[in-house]
Backbone as CSV, one residue per row, in Angstrom:
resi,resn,N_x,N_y,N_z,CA_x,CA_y,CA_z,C_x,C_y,C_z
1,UNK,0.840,-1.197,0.000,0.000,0.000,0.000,0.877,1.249,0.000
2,UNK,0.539,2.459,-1.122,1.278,3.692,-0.680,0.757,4.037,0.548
3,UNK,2.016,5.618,0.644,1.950,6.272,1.515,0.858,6.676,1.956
4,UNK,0.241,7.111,0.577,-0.875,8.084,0.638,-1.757,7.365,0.876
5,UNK,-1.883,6.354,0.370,-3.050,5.478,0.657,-3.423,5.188,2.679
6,UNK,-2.010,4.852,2.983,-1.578,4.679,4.271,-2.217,5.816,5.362
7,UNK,-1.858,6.802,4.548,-2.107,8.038,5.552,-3.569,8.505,5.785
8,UNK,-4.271,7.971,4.454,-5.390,8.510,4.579,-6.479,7.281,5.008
9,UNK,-6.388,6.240,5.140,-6.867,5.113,6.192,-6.620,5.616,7.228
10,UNK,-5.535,6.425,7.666,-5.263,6.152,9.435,-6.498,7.440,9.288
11,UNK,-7.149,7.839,8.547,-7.931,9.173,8.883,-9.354,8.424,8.851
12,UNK,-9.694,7.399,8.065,-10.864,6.991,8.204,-11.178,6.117,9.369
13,UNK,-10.087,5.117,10.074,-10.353,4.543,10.765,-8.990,4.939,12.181
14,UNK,-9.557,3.974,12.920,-8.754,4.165,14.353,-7.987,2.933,14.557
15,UNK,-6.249,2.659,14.596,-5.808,1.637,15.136,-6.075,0.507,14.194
16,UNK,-6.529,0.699,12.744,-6.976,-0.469,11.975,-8.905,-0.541,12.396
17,UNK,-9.124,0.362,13.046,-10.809,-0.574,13.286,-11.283,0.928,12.966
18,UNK,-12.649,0.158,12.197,-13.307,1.670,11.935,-15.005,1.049,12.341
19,UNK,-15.217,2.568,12.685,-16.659,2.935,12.969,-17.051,4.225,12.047
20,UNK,-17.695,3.338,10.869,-18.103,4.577,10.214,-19.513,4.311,9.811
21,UNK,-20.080,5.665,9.631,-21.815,5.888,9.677,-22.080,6.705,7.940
22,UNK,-22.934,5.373,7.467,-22.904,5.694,6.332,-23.891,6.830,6.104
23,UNK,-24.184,7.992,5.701,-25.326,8.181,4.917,-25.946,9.347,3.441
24,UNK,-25.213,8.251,2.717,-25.462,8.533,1.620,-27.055,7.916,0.776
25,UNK,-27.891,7.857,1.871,-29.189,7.272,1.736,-29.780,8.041,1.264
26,UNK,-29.685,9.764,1.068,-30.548,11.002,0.403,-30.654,10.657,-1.012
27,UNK,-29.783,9.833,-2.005,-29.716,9.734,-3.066,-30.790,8.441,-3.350
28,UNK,-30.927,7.564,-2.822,-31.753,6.543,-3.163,-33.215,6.690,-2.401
29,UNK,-32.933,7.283,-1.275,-34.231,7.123,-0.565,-34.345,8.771,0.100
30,UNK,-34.112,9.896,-0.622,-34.557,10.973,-0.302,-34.304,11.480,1.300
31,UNK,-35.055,12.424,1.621,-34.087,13.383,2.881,-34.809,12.095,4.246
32,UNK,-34.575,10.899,4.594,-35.475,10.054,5.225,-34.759,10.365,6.806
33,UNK,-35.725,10.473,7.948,-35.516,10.374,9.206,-34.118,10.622,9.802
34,UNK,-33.555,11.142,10.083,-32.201,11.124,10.908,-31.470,12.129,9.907
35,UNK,-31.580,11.982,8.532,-30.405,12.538,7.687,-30.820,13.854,7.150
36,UNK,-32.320,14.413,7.758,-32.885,15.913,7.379,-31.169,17.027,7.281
37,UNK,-31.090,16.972,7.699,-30.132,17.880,8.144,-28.437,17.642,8.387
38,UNK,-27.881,17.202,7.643,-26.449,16.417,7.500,-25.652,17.229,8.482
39,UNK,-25.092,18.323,8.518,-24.946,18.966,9.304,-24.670,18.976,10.771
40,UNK,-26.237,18.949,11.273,-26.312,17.916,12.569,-25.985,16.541,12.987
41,UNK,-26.415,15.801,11.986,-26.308,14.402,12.661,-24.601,14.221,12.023
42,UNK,-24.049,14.979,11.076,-22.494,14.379,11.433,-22.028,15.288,12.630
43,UNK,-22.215,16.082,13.217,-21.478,16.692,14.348,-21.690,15.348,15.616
44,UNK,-22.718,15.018,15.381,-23.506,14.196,16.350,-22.876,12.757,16.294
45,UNK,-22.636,12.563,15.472,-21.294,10.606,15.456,-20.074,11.662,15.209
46,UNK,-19.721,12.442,14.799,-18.306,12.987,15.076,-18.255,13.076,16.930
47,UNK,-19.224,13.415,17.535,-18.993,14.056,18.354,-18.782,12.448,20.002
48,UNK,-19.429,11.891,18.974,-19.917,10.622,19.650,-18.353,9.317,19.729
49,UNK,-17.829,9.821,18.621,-16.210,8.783,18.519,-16.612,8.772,16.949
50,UNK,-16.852,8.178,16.282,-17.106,8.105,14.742,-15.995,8.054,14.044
51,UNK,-15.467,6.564,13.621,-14.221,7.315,12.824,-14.496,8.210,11.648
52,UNK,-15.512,7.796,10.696,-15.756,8.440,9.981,-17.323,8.505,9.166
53,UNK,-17.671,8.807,7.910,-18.804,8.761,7.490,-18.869,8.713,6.175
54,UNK,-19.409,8.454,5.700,-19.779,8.350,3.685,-20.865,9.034,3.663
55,UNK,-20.329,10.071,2.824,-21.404,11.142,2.618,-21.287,11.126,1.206
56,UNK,-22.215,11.490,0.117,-22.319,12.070,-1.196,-21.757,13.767,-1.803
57,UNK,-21.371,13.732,-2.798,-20.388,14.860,-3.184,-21.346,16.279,-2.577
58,UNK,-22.794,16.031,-2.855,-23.688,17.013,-2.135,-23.541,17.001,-0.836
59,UNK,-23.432,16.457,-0.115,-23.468,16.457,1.251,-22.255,17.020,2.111
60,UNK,-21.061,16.326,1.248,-20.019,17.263,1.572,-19.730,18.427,1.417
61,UNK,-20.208,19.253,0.339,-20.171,20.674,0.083,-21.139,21.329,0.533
62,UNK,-22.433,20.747,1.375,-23.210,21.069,2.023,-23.019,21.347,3.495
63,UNK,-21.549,20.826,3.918,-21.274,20.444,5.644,-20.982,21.860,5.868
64,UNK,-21.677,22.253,7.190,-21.457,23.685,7.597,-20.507,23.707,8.864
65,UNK,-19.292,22.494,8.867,-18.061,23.096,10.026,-17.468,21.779,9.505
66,UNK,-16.222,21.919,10.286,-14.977,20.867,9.667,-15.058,19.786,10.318
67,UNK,-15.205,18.700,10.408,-15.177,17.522,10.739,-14.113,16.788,11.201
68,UNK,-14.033,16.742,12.445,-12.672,15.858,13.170,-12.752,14.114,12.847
69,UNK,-13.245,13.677,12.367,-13.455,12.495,11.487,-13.415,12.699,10.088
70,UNK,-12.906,11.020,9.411,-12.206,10.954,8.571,-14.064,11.040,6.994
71,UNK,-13.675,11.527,6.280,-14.934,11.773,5.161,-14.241,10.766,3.822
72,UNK,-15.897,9.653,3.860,-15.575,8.990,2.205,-16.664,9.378,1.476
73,UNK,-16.168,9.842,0.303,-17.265,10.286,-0.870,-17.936,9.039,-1.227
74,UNK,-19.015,9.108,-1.158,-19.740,7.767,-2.568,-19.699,8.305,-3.593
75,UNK,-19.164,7.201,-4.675,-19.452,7.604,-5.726,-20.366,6.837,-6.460
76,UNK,-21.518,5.925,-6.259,-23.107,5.361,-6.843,-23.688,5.740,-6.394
77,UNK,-24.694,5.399,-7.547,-26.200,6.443,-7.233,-27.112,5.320,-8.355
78,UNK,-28.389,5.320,-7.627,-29.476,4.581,-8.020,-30.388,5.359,-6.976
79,UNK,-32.023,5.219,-7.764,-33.039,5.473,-6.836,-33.992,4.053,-6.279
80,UNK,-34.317,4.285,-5.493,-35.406,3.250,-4.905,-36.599,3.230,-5.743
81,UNK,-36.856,4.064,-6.368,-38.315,4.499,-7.341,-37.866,4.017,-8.982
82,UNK,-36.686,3.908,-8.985,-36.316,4.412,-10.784,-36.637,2.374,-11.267
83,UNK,-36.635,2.173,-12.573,-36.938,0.990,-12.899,-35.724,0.127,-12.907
84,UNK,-34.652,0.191,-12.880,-33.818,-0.606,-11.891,-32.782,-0.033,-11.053
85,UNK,-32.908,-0.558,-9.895,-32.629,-0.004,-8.561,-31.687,-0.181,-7.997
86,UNK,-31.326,-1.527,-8.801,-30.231,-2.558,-8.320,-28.783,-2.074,-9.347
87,UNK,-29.067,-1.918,-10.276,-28.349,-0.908,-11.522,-27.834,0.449,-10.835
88,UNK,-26.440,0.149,-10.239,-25.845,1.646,-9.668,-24.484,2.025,-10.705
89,UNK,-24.759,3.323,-10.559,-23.828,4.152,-11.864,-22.780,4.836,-10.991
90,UNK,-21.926,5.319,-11.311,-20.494,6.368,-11.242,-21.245,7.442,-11.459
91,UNK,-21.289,8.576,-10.392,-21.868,9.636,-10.312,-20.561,10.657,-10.062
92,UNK,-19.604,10.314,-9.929,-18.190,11.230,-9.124,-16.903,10.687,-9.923
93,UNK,-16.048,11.289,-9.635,-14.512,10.725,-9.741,-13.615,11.076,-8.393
94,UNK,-12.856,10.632,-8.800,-11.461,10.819,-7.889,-10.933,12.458,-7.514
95,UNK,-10.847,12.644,-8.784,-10.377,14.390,-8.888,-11.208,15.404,-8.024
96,UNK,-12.768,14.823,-7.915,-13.274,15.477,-7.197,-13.518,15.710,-5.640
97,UNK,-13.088,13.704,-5.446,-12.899,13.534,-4.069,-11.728,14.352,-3.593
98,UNK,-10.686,14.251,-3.942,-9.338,15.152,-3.673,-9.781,16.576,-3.313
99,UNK,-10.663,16.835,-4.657,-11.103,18.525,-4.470,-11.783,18.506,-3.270
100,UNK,-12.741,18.347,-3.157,-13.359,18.267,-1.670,-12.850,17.805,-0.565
101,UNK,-11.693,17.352,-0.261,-10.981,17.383,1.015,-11.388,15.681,1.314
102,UNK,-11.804,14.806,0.707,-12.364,13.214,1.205,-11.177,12.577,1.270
103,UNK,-10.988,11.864,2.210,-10.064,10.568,2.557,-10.327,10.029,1.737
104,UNK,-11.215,9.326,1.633,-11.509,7.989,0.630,-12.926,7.909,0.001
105,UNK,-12.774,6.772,-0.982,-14.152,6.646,-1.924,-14.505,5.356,-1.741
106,UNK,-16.156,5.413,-1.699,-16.877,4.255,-1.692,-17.548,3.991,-3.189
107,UNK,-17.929,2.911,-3.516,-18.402,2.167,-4.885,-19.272,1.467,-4.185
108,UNK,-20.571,1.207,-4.726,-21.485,0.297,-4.513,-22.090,-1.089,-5.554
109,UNK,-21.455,-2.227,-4.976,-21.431,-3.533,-6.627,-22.652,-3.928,-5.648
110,UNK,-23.796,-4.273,-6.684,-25.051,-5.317,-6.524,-24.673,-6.929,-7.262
111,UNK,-23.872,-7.461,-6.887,-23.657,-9.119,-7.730,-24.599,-10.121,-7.406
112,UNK,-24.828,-9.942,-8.953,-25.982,-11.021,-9.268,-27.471,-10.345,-9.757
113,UNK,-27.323,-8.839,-9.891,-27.806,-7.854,-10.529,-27.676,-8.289,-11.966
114,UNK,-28.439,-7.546,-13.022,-28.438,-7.781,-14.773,-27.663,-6.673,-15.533
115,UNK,-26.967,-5.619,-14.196,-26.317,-5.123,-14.805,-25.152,-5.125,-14.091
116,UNK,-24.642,-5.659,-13.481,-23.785,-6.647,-12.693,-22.053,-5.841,-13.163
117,UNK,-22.059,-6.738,-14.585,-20.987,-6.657,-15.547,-20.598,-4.794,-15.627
118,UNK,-21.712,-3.984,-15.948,-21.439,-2.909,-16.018,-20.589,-2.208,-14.484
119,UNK,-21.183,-2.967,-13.657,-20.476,-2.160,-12.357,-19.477,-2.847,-11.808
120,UNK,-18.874,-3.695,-12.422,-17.200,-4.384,-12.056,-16.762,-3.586,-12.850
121,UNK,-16.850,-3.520,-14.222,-16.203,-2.491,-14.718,-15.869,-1.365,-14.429
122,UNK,-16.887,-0.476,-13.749,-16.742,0.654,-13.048,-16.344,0.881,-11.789
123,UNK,-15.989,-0.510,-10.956,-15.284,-0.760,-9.795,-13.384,-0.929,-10.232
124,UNK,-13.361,-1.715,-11.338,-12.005,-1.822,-11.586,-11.860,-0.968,-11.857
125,UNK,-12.291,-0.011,-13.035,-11.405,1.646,-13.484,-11.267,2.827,-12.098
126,UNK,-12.517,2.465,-11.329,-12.480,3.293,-10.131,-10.994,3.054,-9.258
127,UNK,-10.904,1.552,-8.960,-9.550,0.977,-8.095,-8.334,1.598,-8.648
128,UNK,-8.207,2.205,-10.252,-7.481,2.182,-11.014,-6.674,3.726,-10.794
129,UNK,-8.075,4.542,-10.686,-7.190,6.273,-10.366,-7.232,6.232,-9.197
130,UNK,-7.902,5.358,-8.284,-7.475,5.279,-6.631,-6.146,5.258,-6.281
131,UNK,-5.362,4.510,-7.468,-4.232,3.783,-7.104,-3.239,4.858,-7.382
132,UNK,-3.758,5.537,-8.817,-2.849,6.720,-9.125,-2.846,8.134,-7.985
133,UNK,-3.812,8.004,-7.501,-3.922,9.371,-6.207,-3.313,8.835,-5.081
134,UNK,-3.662,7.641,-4.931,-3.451,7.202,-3.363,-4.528,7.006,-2.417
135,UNK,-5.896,7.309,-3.272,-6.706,7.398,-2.147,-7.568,5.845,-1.733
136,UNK,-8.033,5.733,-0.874,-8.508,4.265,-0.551,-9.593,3.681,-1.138
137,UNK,-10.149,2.815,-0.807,-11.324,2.429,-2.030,-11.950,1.972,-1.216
138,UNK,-13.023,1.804,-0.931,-14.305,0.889,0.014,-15.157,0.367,-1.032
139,UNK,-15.112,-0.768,-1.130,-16.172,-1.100,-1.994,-17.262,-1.809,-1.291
140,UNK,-18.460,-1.560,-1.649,-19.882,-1.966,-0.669,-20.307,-3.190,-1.940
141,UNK,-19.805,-4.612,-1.330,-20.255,-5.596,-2.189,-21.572,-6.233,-1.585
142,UNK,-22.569,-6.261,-2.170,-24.180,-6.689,-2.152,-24.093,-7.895,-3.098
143,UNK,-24.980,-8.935,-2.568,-25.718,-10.134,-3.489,-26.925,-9.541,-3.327
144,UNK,-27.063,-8.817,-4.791,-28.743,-8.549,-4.654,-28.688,-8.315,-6.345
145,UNK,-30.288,-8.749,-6.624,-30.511,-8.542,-7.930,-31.661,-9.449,-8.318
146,UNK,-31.603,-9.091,-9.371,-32.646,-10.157,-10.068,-32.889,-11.472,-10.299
147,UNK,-31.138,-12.021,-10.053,-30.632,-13.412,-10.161,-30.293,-13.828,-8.882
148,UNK,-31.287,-13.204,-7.787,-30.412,-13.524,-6.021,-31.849,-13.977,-5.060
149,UNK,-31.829,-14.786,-5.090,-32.791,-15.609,-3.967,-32.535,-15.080,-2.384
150,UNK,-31.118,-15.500,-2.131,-31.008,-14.858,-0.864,-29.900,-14.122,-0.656
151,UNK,-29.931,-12.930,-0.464,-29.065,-11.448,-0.460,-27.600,-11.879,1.123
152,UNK,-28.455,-12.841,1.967,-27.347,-13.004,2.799,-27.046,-14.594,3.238
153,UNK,-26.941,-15.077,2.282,-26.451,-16.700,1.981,-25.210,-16.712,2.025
154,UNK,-24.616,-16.898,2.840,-22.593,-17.126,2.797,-22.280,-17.062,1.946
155,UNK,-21.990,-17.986,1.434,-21.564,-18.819,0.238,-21.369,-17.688,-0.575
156,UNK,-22.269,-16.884,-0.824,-22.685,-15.836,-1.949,-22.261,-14.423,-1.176
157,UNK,-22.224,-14.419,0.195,-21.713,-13.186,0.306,-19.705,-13.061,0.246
158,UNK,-19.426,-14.751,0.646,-17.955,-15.014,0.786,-17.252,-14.665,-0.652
159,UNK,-18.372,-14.869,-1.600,-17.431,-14.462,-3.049,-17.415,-13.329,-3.345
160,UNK,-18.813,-12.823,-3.167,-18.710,-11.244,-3.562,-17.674,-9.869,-2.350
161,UNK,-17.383,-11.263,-1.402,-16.712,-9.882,-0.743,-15.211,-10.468,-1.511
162,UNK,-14.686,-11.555,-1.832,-13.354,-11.770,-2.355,-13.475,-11.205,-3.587
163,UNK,-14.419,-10.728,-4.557,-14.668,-10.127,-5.617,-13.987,-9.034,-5.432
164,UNK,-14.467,-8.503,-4.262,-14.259,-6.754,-4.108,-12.789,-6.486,-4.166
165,UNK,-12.338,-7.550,-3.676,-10.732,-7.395,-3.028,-9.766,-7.389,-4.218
166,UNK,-10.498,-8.283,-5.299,-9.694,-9.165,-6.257,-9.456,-7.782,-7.521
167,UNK,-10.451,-6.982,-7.664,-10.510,-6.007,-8.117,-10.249,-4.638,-7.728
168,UNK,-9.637,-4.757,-6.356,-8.735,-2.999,-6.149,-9.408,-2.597,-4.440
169,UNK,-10.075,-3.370,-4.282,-10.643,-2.322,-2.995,-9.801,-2.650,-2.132
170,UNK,-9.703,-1.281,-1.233,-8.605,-1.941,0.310,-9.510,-2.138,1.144
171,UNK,-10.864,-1.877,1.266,-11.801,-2.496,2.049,-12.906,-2.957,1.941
172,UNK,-13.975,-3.887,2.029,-15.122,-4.325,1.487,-16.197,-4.176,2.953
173,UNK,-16.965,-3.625,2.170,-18.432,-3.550,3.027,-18.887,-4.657,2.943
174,UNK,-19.651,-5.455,3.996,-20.645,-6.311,3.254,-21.814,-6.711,4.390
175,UNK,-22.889,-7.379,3.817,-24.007,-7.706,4.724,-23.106,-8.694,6.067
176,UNK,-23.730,-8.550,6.957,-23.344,-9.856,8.120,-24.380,-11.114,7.792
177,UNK,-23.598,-12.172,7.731,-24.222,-13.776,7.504,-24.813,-13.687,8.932
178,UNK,-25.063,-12.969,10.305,-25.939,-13.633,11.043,-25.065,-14.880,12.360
179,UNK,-23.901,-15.099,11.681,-23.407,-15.744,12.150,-21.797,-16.032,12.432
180,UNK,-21.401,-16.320,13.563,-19.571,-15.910,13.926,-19.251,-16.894,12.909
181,UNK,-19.293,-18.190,12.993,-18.396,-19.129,11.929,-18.639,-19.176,10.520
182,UNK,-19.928,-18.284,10.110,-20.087,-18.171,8.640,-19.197,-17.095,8.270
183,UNK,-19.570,-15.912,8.830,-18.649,-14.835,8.759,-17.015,-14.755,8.723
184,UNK,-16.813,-15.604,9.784,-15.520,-15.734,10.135,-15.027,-16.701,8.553
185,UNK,-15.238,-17.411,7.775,-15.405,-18.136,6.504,-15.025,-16.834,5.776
186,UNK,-16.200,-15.891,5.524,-15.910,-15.084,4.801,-14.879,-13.838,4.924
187,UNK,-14.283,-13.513,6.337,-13.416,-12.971,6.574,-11.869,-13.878,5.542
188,UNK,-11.919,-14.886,6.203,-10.659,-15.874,5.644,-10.549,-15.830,3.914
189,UNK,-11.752,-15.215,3.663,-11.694,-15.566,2.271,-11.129,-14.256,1.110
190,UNK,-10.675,-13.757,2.016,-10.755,-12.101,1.698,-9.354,-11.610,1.825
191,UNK,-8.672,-10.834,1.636,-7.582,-10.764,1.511,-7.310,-9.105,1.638
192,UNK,-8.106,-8.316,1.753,-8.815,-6.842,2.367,-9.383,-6.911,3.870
193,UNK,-9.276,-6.339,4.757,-10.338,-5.844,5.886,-11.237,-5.944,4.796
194,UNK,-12.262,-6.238,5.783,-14.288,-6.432,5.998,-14.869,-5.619,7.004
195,UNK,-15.488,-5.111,6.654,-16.388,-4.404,7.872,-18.084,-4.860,7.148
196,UNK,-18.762,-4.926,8.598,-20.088,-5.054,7.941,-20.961,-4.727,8.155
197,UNK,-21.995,-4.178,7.018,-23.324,-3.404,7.020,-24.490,-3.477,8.041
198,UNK,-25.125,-2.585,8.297,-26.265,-2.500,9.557,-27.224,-3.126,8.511
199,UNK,-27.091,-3.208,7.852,-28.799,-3.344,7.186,-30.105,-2.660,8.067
200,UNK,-31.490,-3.060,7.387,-32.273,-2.313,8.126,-32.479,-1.936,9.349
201,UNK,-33.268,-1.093,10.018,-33.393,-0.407,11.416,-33.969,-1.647,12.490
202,UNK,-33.026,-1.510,13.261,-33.515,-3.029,14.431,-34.340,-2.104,15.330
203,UNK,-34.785,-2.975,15.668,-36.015,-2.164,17.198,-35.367,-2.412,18.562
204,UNK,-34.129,-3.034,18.630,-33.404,-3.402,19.563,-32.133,-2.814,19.855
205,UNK,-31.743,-1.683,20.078,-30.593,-1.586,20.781,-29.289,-2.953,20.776
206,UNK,-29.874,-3.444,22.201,-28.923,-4.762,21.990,-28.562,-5.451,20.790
207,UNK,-29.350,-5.543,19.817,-29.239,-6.491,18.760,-28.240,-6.045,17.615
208,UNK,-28.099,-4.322,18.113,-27.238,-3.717,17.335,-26.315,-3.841,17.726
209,UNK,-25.833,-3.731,18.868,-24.524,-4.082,19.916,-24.252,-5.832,19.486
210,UNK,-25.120,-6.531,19.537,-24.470,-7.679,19.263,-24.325,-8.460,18.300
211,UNK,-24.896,-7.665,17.016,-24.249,-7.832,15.852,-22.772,-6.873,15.953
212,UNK,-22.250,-5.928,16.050,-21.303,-5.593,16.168,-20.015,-6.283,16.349
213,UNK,-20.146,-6.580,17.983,-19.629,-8.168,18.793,-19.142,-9.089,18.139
214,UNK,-20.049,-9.618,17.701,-19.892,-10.797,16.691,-19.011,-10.880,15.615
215,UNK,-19.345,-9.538,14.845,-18.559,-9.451,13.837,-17.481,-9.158,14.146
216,UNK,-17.007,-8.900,15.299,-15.450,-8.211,15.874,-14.780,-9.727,16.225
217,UNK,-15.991,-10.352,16.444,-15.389,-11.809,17.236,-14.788,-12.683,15.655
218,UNK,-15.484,-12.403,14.654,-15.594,-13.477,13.432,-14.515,-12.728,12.540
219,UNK,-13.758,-11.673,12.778,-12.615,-11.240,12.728,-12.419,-9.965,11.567
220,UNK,-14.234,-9.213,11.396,-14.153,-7.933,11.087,-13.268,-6.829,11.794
221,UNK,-12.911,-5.522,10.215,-12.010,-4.659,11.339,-13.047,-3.707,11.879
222,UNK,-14.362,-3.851,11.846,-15.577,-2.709,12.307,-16.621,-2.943,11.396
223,UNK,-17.595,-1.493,11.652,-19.095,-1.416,11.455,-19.183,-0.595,10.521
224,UNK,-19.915,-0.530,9.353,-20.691,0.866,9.640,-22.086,0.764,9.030
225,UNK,-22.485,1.524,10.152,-23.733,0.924,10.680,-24.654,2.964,9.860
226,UNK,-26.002,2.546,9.465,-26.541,3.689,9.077,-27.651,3.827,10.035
227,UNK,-28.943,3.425,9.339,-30.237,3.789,10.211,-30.249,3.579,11.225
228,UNK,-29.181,2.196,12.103,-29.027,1.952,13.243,-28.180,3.013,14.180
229,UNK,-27.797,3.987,13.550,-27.313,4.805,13.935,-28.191,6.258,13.997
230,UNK,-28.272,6.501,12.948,-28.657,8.243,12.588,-30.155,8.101,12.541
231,UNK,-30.984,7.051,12.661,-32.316,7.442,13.094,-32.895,6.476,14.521
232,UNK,-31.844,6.226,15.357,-31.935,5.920,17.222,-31.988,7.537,17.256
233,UNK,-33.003,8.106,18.660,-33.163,9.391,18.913,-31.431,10.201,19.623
234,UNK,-31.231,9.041,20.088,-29.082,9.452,20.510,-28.077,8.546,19.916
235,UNK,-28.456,9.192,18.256,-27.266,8.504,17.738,-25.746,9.013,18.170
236,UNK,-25.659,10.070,18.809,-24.428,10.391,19.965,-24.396,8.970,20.252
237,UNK,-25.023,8.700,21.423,-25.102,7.510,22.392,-24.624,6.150,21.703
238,UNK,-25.150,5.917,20.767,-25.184,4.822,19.458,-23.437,4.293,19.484
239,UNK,-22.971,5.918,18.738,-21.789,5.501,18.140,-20.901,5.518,19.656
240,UNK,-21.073,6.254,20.411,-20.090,5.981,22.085,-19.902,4.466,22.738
241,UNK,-21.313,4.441,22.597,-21.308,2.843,23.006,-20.713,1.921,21.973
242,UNK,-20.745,2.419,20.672,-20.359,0.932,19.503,-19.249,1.020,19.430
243,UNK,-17.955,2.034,20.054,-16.978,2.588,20.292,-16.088,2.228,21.332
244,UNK,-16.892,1.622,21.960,-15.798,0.452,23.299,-16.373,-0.706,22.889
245,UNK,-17.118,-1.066,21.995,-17.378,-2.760,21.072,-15.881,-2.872,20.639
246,UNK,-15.633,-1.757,19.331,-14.681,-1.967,18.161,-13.463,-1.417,18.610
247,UNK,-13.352,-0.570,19.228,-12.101,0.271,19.669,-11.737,-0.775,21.072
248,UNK,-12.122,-0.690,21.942,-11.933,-1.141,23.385,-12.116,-2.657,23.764
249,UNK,-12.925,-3.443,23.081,-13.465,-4.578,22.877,-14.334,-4.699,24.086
250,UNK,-15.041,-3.706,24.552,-15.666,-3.982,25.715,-17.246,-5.062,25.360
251,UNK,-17.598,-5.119,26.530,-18.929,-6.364,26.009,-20.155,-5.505,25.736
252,UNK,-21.144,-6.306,25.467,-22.447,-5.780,24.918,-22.909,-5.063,26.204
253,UNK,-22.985,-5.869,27.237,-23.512,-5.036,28.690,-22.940,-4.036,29.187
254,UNK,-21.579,-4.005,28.574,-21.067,-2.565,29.070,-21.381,-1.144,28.140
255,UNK,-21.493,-1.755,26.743,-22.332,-1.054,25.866,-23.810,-0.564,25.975
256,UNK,-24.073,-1.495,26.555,-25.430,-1.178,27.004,-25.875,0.049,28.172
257,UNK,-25.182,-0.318,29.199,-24.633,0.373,30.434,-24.280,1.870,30.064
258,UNK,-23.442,1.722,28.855,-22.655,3.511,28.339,-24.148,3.975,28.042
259,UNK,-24.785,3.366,27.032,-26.122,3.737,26.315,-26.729,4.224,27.335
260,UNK,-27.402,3.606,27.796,-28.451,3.916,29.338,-28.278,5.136,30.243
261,UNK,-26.946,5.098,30.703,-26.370,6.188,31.310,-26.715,7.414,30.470
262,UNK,-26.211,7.672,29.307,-26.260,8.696,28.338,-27.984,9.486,28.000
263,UNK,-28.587,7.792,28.371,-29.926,8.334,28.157,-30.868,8.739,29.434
264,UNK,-30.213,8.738,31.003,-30.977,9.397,32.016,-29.829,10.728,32.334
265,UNK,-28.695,10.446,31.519,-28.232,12.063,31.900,-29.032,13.501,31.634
């Protein structure tokens, strides 16, 4: 890995482990719950430990103060409404991430999508001026599509995260299998750090804490976690507590304990 590459990881994450809060959700699913106001809710996981956040090229030129956490541009875009959804395009480049001050860039692959082929392509050329800048690559690998029965089947998430790797990314997003020894499979299979996705909004606190856990146990380097974050009423609280999970390795009950406290102060 270059320098640059080097230097600007130690900005997205902490010690090798990152806690980052995605939300680049305004582009697919409009201004939804928690993310009215970008502004706020990044002061609010900055303020909370956060290593960092994935925001969209709008969002970053939208931030109204400087951010002591590390910023990754997305660069896909699809809508939830448009007639395929699963079909994500290159909306950004590199040149621009630089311009805007971003550590690093995220890519979003749907494998097993019908347009599948089009977005490896646009993942490899992406890995390609990453490599010439220095800047890092996150790639968010999904089994979802038209050709995908089940979006979090091992088997199918273990390739698409060695996909990601095989083609330029220094880190891969991906769904959690649900499980330490499936996961831990797909960690081994990978040859990049893994960190893995919140998927939808749990009604449980704990359940967010102990998916976290798990994945720290099955030998992810972190989270990043969205709705489970930025639409809990103290997503402060959220990321403090998920912050002695990944950073500290503390347990779920002590996570729990930080949470609680935070919420009769």
């Amino acid at each position: 890995m270059t320098n640059g590459k080097a230097r600007r990881l130690s900005r997205i994450a902490k010690d090798g482990k990152i806690l980052c809060v995605p939300m680049d959700h305004g582009v697919s699913d409009g201004p939804i719950n928690g993310i009215e106001d970008i502004t706020q809710i990044v002061k609010k996981v900055d303020a909370g430990g956060a290593s960092s956040v994935i925001l969209h090229k709008g969002s970053i030129k939208a931030l109204r103060y400087e951010p002591s956490l590390g910023i990754i541009m997305h660069m896909s875009a699809s809508t939830s409404y448009g007639p395929t959804p699963y079909s994500k395009v290159i909306v950004s480049g590199i040149r621009e991430a630089v311009f805007l001050g971003a550590d690093a860039v995220s890519v979003h692959i749907n494998v097993g999508a019908d347009s599948e082929n089009k977005m490896l392509k646009s993942l490899g050329a992406v890995a390609d001026e990453c490599d010439k800048y220095g800047i890092p690559l996150i790639a968010m690998m999904y089994v979802r599509g038209e050709n995908v029965k089940d979006q979090y089947d091992p088997d199918l998430i273990k390739k698409a995260v060695r996909l990601g790797g095989e083609l330029g990314a220094d880190i891969v997003k991906a769904p959690y299998t649900g499980n330490i020894d499936t996961f831990s499979e797909v960690v081994r299979g990978s040859h990049v750090p893994v960190a893995i996705a919140g998927g939808p909004k749990l009604s449980n606190i704990e359940d967010v804490f102990r998916m976290a856990k798990d994945a720290m146990k099955a030998g992810a380097v972190g989270v990043t976690f969205g709705r489970n974050i930025f639409q809990d009423p103290r997503p402060d609280a959220v990321v403090r507590s998920l912050a002695k999970i990944i950073f500290d390795g503390s347990s779920i009950d002590n996570a729990l304990r930080i949470y609680n406290e935070e919420g009769n102060s």
